[in-house]
Backbone bond lengths (Angstrom), bond angles and torsions (degrees), N, CA, C in turn:
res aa  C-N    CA-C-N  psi(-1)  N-CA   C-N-CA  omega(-1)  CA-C   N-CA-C  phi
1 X - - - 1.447 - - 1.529 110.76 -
2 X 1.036 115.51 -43.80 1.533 118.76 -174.26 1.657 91.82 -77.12
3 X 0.805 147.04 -25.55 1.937 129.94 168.93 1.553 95.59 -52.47
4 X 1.433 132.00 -74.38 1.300 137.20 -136.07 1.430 84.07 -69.86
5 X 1.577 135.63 -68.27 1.601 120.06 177.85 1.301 122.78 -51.07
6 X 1.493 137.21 6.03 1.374 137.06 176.84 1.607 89.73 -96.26
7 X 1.321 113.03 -57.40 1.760 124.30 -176.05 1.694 85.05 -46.82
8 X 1.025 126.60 -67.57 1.726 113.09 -157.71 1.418 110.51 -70.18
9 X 1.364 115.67 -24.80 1.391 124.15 172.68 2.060 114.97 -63.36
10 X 1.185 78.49 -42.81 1.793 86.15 163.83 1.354 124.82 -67.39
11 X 1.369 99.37 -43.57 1.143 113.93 -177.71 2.146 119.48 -55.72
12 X 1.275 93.77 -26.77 1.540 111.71 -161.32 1.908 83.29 -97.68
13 X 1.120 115.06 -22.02 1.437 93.08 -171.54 1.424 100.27 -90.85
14 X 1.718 123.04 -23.70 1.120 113.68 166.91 1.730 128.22 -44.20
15 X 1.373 101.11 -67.88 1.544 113.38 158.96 1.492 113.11 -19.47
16 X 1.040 135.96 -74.26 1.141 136.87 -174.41 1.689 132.10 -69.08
17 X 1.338 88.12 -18.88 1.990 101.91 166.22 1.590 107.63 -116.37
18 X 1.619 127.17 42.65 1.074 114.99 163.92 1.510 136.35 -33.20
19 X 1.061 138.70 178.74 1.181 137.50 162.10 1.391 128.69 -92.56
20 X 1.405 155.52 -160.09 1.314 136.70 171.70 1.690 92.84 -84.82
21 X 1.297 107.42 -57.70 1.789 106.79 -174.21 1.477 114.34 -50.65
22 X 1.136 114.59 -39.45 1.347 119.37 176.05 1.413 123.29 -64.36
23 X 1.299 115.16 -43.71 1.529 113.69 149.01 1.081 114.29 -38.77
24 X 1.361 124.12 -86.08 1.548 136.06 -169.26 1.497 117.56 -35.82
25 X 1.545 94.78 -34.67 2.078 81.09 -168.03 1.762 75.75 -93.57
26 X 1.084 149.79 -40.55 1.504 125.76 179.73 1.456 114.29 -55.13
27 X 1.481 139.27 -6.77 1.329 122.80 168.65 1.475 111.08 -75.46
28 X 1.498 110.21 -23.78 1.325 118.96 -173.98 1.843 113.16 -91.69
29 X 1.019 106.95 -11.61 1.486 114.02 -173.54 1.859 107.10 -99.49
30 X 1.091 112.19 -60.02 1.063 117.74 151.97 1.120 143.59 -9.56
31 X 1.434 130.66 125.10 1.916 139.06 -166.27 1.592 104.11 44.74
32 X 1.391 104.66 25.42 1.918 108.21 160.50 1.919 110.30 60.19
33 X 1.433 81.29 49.48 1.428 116.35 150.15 1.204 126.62 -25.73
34 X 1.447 83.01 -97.11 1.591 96.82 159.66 1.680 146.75 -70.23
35 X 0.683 115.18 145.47 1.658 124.40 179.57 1.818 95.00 9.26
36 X 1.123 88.90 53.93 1.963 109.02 163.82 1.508 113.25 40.48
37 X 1.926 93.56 40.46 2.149 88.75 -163.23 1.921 88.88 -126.28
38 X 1.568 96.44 135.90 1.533 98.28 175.60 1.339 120.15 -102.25
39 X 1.200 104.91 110.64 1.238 130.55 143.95 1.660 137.60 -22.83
40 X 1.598 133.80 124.21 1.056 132.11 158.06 1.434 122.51 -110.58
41 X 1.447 120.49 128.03 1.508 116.70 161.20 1.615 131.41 -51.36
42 X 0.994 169.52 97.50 1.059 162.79 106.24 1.483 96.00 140.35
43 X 1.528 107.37 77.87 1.464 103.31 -163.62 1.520 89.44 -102.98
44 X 1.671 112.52 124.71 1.113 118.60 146.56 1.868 139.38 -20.23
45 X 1.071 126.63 102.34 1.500 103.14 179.18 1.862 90.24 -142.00
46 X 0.930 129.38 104.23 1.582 152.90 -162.33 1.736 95.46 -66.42
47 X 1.322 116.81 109.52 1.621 108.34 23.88 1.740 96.13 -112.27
48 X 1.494 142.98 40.03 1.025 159.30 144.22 1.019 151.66 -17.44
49 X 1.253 166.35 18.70 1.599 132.31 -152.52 1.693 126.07 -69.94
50 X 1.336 122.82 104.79 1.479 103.00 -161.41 1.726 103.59 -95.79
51 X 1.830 112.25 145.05 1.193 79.70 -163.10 1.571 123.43 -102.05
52 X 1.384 113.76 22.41 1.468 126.53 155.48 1.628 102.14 -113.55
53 X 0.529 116.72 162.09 1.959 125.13 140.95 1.623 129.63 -163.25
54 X 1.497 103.76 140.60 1.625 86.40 -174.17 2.351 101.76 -115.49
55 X 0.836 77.12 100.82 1.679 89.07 179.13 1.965 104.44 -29.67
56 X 1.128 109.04 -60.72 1.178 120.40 165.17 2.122 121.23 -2.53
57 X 1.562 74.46 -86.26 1.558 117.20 178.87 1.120 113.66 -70.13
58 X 1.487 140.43 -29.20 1.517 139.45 -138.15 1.333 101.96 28.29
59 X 1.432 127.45 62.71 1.813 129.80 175.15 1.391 76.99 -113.86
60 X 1.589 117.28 146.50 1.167 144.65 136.41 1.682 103.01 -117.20
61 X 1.579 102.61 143.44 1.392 137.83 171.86 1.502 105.76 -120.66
62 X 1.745 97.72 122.57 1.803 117.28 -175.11 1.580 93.82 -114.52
63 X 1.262 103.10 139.86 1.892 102.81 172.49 1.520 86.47 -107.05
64 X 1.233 125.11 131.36 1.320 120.30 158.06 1.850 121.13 -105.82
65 X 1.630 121.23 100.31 1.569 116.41 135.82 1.001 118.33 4.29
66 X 1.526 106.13 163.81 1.766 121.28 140.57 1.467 136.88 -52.60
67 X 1.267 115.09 -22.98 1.621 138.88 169.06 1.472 102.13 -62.70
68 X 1.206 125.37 -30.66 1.907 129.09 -164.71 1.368 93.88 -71.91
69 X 2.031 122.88 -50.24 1.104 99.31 -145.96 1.754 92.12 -95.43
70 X 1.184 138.16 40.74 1.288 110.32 -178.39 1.784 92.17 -117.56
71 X 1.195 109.02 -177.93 1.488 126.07 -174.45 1.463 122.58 -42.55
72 X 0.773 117.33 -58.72 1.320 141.78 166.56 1.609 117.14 -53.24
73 X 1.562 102.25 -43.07 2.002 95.74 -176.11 1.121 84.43 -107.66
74 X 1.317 152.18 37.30 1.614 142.40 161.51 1.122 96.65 -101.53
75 X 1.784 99.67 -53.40 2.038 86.34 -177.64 1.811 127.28 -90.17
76 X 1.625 99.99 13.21 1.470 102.32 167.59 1.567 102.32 -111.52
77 X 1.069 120.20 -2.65 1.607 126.88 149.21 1.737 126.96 -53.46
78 X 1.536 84.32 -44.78 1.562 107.90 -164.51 1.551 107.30 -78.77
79 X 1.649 113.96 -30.53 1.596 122.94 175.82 1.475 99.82 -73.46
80 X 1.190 109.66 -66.13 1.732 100.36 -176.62 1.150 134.13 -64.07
81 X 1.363 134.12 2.27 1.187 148.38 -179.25 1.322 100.01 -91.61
82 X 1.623 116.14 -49.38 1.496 122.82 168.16 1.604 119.82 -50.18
83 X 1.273 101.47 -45.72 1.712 92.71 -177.67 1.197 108.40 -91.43
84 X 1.481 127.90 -21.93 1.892 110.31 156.86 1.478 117.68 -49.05
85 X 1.243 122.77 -37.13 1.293 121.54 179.89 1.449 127.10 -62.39
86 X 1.464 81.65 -33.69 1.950 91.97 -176.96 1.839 111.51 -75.02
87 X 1.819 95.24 -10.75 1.095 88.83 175.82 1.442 124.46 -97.36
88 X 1.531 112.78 0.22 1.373 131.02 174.41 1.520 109.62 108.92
89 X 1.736 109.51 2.63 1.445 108.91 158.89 1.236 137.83 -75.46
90 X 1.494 115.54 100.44 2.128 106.54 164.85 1.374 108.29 -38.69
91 X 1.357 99.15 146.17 1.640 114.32 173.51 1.305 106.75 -114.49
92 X 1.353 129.19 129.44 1.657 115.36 170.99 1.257 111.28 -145.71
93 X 1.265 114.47 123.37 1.622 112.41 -164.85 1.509 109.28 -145.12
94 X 1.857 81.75 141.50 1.642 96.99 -156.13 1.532 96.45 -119.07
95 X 1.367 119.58 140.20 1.106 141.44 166.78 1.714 114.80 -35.70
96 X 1.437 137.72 149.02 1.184 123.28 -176.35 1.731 107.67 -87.08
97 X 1.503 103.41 -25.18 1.557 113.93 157.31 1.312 128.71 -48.02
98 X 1.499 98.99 -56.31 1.690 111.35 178.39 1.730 105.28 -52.86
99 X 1.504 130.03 -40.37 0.860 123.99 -171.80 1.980 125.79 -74.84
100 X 1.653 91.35 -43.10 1.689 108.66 169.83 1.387 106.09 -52.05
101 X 1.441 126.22 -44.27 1.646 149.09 -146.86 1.554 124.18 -87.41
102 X 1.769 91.49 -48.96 1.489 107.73 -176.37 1.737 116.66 -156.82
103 X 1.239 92.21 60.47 1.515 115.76 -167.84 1.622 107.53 -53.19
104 X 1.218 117.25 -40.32 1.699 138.66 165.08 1.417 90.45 -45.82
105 X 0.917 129.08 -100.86 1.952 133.39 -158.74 0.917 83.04 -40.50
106 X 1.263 152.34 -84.91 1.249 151.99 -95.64 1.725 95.81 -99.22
107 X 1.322 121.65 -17.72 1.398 131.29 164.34 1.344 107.94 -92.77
108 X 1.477 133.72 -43.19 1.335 119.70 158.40 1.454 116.82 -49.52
109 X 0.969 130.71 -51.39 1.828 116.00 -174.04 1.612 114.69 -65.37
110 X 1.343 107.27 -16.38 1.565 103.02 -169.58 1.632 96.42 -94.61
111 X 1.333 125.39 -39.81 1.614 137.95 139.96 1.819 109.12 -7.55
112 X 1.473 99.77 -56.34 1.769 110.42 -164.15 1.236 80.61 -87.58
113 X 0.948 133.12 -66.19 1.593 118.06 -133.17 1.943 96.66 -72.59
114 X 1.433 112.20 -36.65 1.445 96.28 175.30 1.475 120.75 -73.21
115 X 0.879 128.37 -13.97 2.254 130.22 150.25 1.332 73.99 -57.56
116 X 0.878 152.65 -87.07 1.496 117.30 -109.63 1.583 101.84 -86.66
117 X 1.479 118.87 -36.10 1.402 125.59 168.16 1.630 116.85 -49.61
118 X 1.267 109.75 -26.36 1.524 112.10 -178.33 1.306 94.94 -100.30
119 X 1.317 145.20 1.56 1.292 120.57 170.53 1.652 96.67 -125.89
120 X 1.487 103.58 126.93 1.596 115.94 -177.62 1.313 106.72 -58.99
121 X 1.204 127.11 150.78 1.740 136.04 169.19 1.671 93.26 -71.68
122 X 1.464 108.58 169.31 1.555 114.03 -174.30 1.779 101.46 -76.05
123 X 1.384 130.30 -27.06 1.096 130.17 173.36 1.612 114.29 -63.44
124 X 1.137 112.88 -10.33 1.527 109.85 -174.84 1.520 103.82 -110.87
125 X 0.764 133.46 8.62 1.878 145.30 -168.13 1.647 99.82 -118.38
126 X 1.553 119.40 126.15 0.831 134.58 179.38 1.930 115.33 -86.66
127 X 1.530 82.48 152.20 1.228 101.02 -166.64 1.520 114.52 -79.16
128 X 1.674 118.97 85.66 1.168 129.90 -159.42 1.467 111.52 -87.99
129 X 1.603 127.75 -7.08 1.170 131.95 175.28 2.368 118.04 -45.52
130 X 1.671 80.16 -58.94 1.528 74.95 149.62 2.336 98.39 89.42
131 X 1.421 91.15 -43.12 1.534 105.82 179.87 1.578 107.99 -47.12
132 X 1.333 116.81 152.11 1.381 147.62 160.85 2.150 94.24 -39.98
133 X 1.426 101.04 134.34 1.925 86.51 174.57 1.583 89.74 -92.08
């Protein structure tokens, strides 16, 4: 019990020492901005902090630093991305450049990628025909 209140305790200090990018794409994410989907800041998910998430969607949004691309945060990038997935979370992560640079795309892809999360692939849609084969 005391992990998950340290995780939220982190979590709350995150919130409050954002980053500049992290601000910025939260003015835009924020009060369902976008493609009418709400958003959380530094949502806890154990042992986690992700630093968008939309409950909705299971979309998480990662801004990645300079720390992402070196050895070390590629392959502790590469574990947690894996076990969000296993948990049915998208991972999508945008450069802190991409965001200062080209804040537009960078709202179009998160735009696309939630259509596509709200609309099932044909493998996930049941077979409503119902008839004798």
């Amino acid at each position: 019990m005391q992990n998950r209140l340290t995780l939220a305790q982190f979590a709350r200090q995150l919130r409050s020492s954002q980053t500049d990018c992290e601000q910025l794409l939260w003015q835009k994410l924020r009060s369902r901005q976008v493609a009418n989907l709400k958003f959380r800041r530094q949502f806890p998910c154990p042992p986690y902090v992700l630093d968008f998430y939309c409950v909705e969607l299971k979309l998480a949004i990662e801004l990645d630093g300079g720390q992402h691309y070196e050895i070390a945060g590629l392959i502790h990038d590469q574990r947690r991305t894996l076990f969000l997935e296993r948990q049915g979370i998208e991972v999508v992560r945008f450069s802190n450049l991409e965001v200062m640079q080209q804040m537009d795309d960078v709202l179009e892809q998160i735009t696309r990628i939630a259509a596509n999360r709200r609309t099932p692939s044909p493998s996930k849609r049941s077979d409503i025909s119902g008839g004798p084969g």
